[in-house]
N, C-alpha and C positions, 0 to 999 in steps of 0.2 A: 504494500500500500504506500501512496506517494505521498510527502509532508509539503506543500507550500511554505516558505519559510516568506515572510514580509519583512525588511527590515526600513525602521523606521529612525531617522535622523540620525544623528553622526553615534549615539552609544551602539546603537541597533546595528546600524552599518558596518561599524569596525567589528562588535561581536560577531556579526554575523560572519564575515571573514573567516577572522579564527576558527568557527564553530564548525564550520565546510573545509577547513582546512587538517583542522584534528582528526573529522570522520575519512575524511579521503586517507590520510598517512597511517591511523589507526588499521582502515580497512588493506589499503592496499598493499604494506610491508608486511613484509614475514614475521611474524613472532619470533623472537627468543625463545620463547620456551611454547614451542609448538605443537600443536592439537594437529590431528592427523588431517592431509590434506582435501578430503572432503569435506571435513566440517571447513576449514576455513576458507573453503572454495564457497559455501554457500552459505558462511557468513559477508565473504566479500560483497556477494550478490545483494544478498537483502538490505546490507547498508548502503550500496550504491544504489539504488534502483530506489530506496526510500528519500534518497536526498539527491539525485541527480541523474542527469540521462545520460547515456555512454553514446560517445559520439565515434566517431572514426580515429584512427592513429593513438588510441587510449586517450583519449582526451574525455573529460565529462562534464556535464555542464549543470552547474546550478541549478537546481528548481526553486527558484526564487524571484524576487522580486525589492528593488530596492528603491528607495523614499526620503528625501529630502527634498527640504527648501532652497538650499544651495548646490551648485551642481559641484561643490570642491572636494567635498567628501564622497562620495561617490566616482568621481572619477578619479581619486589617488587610489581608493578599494579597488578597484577594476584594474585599475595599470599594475597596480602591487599582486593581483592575483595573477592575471595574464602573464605578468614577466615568472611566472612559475614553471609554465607550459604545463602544470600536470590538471589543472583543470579554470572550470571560466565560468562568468556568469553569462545568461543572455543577451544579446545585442540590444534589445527592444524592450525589458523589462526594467527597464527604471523610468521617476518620474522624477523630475526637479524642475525647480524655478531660479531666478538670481535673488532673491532676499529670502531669509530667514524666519523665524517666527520672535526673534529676542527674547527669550526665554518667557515668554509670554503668551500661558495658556489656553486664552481666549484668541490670541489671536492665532494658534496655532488650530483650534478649533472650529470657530466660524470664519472666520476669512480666507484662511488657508486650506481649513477643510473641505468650504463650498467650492474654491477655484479647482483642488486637488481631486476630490473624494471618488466624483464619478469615470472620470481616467484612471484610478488608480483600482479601483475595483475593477474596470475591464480590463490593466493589464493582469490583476488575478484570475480574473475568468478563462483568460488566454494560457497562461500557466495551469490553470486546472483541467482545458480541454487534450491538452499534451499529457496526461498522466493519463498511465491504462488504469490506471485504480487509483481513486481520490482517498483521501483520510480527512485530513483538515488544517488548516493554517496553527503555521507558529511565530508567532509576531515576538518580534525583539523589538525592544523599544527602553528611554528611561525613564522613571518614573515622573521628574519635574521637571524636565526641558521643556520645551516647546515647543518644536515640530515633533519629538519623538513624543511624547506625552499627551499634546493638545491634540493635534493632527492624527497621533495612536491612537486615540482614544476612539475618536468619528469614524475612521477605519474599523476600528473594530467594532462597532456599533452597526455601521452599515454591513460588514463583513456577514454578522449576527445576520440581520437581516435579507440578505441575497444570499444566505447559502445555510439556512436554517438547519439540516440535516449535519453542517459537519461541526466537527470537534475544532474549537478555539481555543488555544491555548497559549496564554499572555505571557511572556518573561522579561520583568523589568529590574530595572538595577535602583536600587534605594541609596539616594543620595548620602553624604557625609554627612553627620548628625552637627558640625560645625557652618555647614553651611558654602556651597557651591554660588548657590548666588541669590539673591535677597527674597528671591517668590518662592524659593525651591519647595516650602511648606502650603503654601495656594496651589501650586501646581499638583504636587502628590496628593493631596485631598481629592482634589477635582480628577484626576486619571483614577485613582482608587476606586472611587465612586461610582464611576462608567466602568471600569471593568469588570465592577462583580455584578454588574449586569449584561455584559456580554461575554466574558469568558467563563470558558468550562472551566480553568483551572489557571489560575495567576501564580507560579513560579518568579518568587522572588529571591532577590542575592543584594547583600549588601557592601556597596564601597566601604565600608570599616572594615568589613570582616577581612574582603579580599584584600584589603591593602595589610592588614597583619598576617595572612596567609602568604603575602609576597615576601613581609620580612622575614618572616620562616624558616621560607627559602633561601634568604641571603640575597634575596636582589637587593642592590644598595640604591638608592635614589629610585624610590619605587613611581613607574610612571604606569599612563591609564593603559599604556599598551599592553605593561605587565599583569595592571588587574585585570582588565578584559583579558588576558589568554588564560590566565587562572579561571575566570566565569564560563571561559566555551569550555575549558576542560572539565566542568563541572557537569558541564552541558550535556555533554559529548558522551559520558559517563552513563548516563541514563537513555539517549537516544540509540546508542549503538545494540545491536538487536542480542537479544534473548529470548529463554526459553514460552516468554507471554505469548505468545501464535498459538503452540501446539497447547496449552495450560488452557488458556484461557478463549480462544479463539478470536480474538481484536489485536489490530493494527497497534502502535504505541501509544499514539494519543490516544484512540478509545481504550486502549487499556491502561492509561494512567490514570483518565477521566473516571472509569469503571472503580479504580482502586480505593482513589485520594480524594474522590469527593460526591462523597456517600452522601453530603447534606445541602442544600445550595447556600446556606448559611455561611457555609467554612470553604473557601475556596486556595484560599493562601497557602502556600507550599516552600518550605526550604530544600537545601541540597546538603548534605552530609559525606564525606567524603574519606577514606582510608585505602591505601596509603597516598600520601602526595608529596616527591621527594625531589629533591633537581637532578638535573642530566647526569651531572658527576656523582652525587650519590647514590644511582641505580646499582649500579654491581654492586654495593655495599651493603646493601638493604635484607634483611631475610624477612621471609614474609610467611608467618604460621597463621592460624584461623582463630586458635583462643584470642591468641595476642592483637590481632587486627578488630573482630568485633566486641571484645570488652573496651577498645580504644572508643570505635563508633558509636557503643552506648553514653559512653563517658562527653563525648561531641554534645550529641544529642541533650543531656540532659543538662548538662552544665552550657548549651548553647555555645561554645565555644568552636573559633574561628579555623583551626586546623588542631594537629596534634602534638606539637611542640606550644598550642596556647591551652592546653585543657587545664579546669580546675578540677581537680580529682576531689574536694572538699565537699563537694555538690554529692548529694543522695535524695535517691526516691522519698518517698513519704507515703504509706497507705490510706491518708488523707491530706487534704488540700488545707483541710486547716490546724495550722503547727505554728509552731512561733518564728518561726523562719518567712512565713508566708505575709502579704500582705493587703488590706482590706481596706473598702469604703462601705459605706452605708449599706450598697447594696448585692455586692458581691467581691470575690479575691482578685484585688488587681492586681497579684501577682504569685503564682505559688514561689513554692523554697525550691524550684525547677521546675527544669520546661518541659510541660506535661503535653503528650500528644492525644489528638484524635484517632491517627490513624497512620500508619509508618508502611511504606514499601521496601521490601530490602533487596537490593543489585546484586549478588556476589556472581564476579566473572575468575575465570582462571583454574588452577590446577585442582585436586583432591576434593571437589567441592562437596562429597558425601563423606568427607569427615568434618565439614564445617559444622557444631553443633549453635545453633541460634538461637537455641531457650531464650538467651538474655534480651532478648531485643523481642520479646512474647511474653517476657512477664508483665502483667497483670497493673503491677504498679505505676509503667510506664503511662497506663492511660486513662482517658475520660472516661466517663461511665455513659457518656455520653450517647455514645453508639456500642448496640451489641457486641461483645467483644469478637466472639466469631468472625467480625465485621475489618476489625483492625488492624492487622497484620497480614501482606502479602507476601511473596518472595518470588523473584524471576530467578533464572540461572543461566551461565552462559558458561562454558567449559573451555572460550577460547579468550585468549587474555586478552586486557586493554592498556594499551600505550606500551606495552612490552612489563608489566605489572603482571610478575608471576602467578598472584592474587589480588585483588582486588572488591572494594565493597562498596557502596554506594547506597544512601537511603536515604529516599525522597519523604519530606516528612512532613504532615500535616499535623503543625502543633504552635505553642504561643511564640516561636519565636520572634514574631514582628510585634506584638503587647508594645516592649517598651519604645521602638522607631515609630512606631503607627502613631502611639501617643503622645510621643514628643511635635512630632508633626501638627496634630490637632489642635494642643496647646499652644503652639506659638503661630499656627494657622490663628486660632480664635485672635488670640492677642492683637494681632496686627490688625484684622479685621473690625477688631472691635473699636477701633481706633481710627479707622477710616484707611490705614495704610494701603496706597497703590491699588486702592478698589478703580479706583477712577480710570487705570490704566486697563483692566478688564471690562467696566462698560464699556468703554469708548469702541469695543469688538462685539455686543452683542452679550455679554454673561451679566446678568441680574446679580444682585442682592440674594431675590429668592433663590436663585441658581446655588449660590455659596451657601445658603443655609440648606436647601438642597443636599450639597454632596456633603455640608457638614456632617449630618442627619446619618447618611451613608455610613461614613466611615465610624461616626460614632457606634453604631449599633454592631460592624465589624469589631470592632475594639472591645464590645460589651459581650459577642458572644464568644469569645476567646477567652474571654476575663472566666466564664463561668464553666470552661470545663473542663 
């Protein structure tokens, strides 16, 4: 089944890169430690054929679609993939204009929406008539710019609406909690809002986290090229195929849709990740299955950024209220950890029927929210990724945006409340009501996370 990928504005664009770069070098190089060559012949297959079309002379071509308001990022992505030779986007499948949206979500919405929306939807259509088997878009986009977030947002709305039947699936990047640029808290309210009314499943990744994932690593002067290759590899970790076909019988997106969001209440999704190590320290690495997923539970509940930031201090609780935990009037605004809904777990690579998972199925982990029956998946995949002798991956439906979500809202109201730079959002069409609107939104997102 074939993914449309949409990428929208300069975060979207450049991830997107990466993200089509990881699955091509992932799929197309030999493993290290190699799965016999049938399985990897038709592992190649199903990742190319899900993300791109094979052209002649091995060359393969993006199935995608690329979006901005300036034509400068877009055309360095293009020339940067091209001078590759090992694959390309389509000739015809991007839209741009010469101005920008200035981080300015209204005007990325109705001004630029209206001139953009209906081209930009037909060159989706045209990307979906080339696929022998449709699934559904995966929009990248950031969560408070402008053209990625304003412009995302109407895209995806329309999206919703001209192609009702398929799976949407949103992955935006949550800005620095210090602040990108002075809307960045109007802007994520207002995208937040719209998306959990049009997407099936909003996958988010935070610029904090990935910039402490990069120090990690030991990149010194951590730039955004850095974190966005950390976020596709994140990415790229969960798209690349497993055993959900023959388990479950859905494409990826219906079967993460299927998995992670059991409720349309809860739509928000992290990425958890073991092991993530640099190029030089790959031969050094050993990689056992206790060791990897008591690491991933330890991620998980302590929310922490990779595994060199874990706070090992953090424990379950068999209830949510302990003195660790913290409360308002009318429910816990915070447990003593980040308690899930609902966890899928990735394991790719060697021995995987000695992997024992208990840990990541106990009980404590989660809400009582939904059935528990309900809560815990597992795919498998027996041939490795990125050359990761083992590897794990859990996508994970639980509080860990509570605290960014709410920071956001708070100093969203604030400013609002005070008249700040509202005036530069009318002046495109977005109301007062509109802001108290998607307040509304994201508050009640915030309030059903708090309670479970």
């Amino acid at each position: 089944m074939s993914v449309v990928t949409v990428q929208l504005g300069q975060c979207g664009n450049q991830i997107g890169a990466n993200l089509f770069s990881y699955i091509h070098k992932d799929a197309c190089q030999q493993p290290r430690f190699t799965s016999n060559s049938k399985e990897n012949t038709i592992y190649q297959q199903e990742a190319i054929n899900t993300f791109f079309t094979p052209l002649k002379n091995d060359i393969f071509e993006a199935k995608a679609v690329l979006v901005d308001m300036e034509s400068k990022v877009i055309q360095k992505t293009k020339n940067t993939v091209n001078n590759s030779g090992l694959w390309r986007y389509p000739s015809t499948s991007e839209y741009y204009q010469q101005q920008g949206s200035g981080n300015n979500w209204a005007l990325g919405y109705h001004k630029n929406g209206q001139l953009a929306c209906q081209s930009v939807i037909e060159i989706c259509r045209q990307e979906v008539e080339k696929c022998d088997r449709f699934s559904g878009f995966l929009l990248l986009m950031s969560l408070a710019g402008g053209t990625g977030s304003g412009l995302g947002a109407r895209i995806s709305n329309t999206l919703k609406d001209e192609f009702p039947e398929s799976t949407i699936v949103s992955h935006v990047v949550w800005p620095f909690p210090s602040g990108e640029v002075v809307l960045q808290n109007y802007n994520a309210v207002l995208t937040l809002s719209h998306l959990q009314q049009s997407s099936d499943i909003i996958i988010g990744q935070q610029n904090k986290l990935l910039q402490q994932t990069c120090t990690a690593l030991g990149i010194k002067n951590v730039s955004m090229d850095a974190i966005n290759s950390v976020a596709s590899h994140n990415l790229a970790s969960i798209f690349q195929p497993s055993d959900k076909s023959s388990n479950l019988g859905l494409d990826i997106l219906q079967g993460l849709d299927q998995t992670m969001s059991l409720h349309p209440a809860f739509k928000l999704v992290c990425i958890k990740n073991v092991p993530l190590v640099s190029d030089k320290s790959m031969d050094y690495t050993t990689y056992h299955w206790p060791a990897l997923l008591k690491r991933l539970r330890q991620l998980l509940i302590s929310d922490s950024a990779c595994e060199s930031c874990i706070d090992w201090e953090v424990a379950t609780s068999r209830s949510s209220f302990n003195d660790n935990a913290q409360y308002n009037d009318r429910y816990v605004t915070q447990s003593s950890f980040n308690k899930s809904l609902s966890n899928l777990l990735i394991l790719r690579g060697k021995d995987l029927h000695t992997a024992d998972t208990s840990i990541l199925q106990d009980k404590s982990l989660y809400s009582t929210t939904l059935p528990y029956a309900f809560v815990y998946n597992q795919w498998n995949q027996c041939r490795v990724f990125n050359n990761y002798e083992k590897s794990a991956t859990l996508v994970s439906n639980s509080q860990t945006f509570n605290r960014p979500l709410n920071d956001c809202i708070q100093k969203a109201w604030q400013m609002f409340n005070t008249g700040a730079f509202v005036h530069q959002y009318e002046k495109y069409g977005l109301t007062e009501n509109d802001f108290i609107d998607s307040f509304a939104v994201a508050e009640q997102i915030y309030a059903d996370y708090c309670m479970i």
